[in-house]
C-alpha positions in Angstrom: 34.8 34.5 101.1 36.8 37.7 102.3 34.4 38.1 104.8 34.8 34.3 106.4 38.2 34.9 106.6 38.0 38.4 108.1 35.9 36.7 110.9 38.5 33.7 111.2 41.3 35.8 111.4 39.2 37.9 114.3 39.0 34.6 116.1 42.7 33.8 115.8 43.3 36.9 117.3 41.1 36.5 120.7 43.2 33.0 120.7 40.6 30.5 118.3 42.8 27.1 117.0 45.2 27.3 114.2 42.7 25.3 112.1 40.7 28.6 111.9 44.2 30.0 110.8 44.3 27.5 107.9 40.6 28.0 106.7 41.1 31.6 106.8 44.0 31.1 104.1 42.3 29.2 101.9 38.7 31.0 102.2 41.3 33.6 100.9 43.0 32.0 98.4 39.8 31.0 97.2 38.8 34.4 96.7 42.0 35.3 95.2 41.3 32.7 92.9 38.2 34.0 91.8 38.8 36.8 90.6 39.0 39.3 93.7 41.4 41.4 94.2 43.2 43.0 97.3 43.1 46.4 98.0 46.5 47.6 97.6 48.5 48.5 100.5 50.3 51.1 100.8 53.5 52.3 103.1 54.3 55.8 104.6 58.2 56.4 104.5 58.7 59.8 107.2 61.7 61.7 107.7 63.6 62.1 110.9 61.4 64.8 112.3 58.3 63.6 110.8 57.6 66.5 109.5 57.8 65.1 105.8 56.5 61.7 104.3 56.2 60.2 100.6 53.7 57.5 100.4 53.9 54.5 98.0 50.5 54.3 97.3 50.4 50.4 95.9 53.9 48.2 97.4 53.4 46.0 94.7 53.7 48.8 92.2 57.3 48.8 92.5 59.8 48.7 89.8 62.7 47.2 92.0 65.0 48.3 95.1 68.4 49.1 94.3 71.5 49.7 96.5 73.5 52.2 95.1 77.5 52.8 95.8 77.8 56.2 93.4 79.8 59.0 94.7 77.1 61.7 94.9 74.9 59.3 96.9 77.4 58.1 99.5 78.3 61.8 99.9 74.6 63.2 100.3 74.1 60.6 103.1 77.6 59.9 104.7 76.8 56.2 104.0 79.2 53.6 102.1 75.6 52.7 100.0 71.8 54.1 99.4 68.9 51.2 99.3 66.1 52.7 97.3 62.7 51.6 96.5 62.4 52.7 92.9 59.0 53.1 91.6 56.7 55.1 88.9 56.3 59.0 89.8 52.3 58.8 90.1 52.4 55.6 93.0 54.3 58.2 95.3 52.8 60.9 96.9 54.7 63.5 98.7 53.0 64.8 101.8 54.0 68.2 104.7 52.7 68.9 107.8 53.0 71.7 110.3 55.1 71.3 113.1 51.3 71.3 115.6 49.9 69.3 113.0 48.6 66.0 113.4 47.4 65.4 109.6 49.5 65.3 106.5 49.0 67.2 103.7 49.7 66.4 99.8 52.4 68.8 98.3 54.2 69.2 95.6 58.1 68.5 95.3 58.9 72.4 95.3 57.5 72.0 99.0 61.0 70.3 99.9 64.5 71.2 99.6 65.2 69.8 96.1 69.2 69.8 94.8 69.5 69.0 90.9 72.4 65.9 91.3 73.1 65.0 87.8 71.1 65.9 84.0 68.8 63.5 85.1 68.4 63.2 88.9 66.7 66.1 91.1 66.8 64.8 95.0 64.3 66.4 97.7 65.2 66.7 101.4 63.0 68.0 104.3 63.3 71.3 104.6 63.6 70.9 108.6 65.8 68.0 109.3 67.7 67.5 105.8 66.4 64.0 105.8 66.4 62.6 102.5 62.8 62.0 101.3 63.0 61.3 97.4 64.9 61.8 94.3 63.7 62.0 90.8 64.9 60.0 88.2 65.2 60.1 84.5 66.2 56.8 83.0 65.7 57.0 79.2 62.4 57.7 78.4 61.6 55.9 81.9 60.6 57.9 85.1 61.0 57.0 88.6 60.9 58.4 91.8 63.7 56.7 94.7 62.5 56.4 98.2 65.1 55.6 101.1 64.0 52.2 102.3 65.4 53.0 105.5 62.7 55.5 105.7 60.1 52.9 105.5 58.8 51.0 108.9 59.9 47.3 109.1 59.0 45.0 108.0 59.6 45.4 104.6 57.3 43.6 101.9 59.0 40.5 100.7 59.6 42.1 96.8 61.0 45.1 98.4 64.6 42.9 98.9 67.3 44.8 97.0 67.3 42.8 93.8 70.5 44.8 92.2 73.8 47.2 93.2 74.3 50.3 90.8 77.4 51.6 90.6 79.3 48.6 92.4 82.8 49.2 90.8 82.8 52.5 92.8 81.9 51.0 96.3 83.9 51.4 99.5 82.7 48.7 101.0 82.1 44.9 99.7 78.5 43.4 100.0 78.4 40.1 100.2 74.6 39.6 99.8 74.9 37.7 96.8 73.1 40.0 94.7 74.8 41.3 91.6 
């Protein structure tokens, strides 16, 4: 069934009918029904200089985005808010490359310019272009790891929409987005 629609969804592409569009769809939601799953996808955020990237292995892995309006964060980035993907610390990868390299490499958070925030948050920068990269977080006995959604290419996956604003009462700026 994944295969039939892998061929439909060729022939859509050299300009087949939309009726191949449609049996592609359910060819696939006929696998999905039974049982087969999707390899998972995942998204390369980069810094400015490209130097730097943390990879979310799986996008539908992730706990929830936030927006966040604390201090620390609006004065680490000169921005009234933060949007982070938050997700657990073994579905990101952090990855370095040399400036004549074309191929990333997997390194460990020590590899960045790291900054201890708060008891419980530790944030990592690249060590050329200060881009913010990733922060660690300790919530409880819950750990997370916050990726800048700006870093991320558009589009954005559907459950990647900010679902929640931390730290509203401190904002300098309303956002009226309608979530809470």
């Amino acid at each position: 069934a994944v295969h039939r629609c892998a061929c439909s969804l060729g022939s859509i592409a050299r300009g087949q009918s939309m009726r191949l569009l449609a049996e592609a769809l359910l060819h696939l939601m006929a696998a999905l029904a039974a049982g087969m799953h999707m390899a998972p996808v995942a998204r390369r955020a980069t810094c400015f200089c490209g130097r730097c990237a943390a990879t979310v292995r799986d996008e539908s892995k992730i706990a929830s985005t936030s927006i966040c309006h604390c201090s620390i964060c609006r004065r680490l980035t000169g921005a009234p808010f933060l949007a982070n993907v938050l997700t657990p610390p073994d579905n990101v990868v952090l990855e370095a490359r040399a400036d004549d390299a074309s191929e990333y490499a997997v390194v460990e958070p020590d590899a960045l310019a790291g900054l201890k925030t708060s008891k419980n948050v530790v944030r990592y920068r690249c060590p050329t272009c200060a881009s913010p990269l990733v922060a660690t977080l300790k919530l409880g006995k819950q750990h997370l790891r916050a990726v800048p959604l700006a870093l991320f290419p558009r589009p954005h996956p559907p459950n990647w929409a900010p679902q929640h604003h931390f730290h509203y009462d401190d904002r300098v700026v309303d956002v009226p987005d309608g979530v809470v």
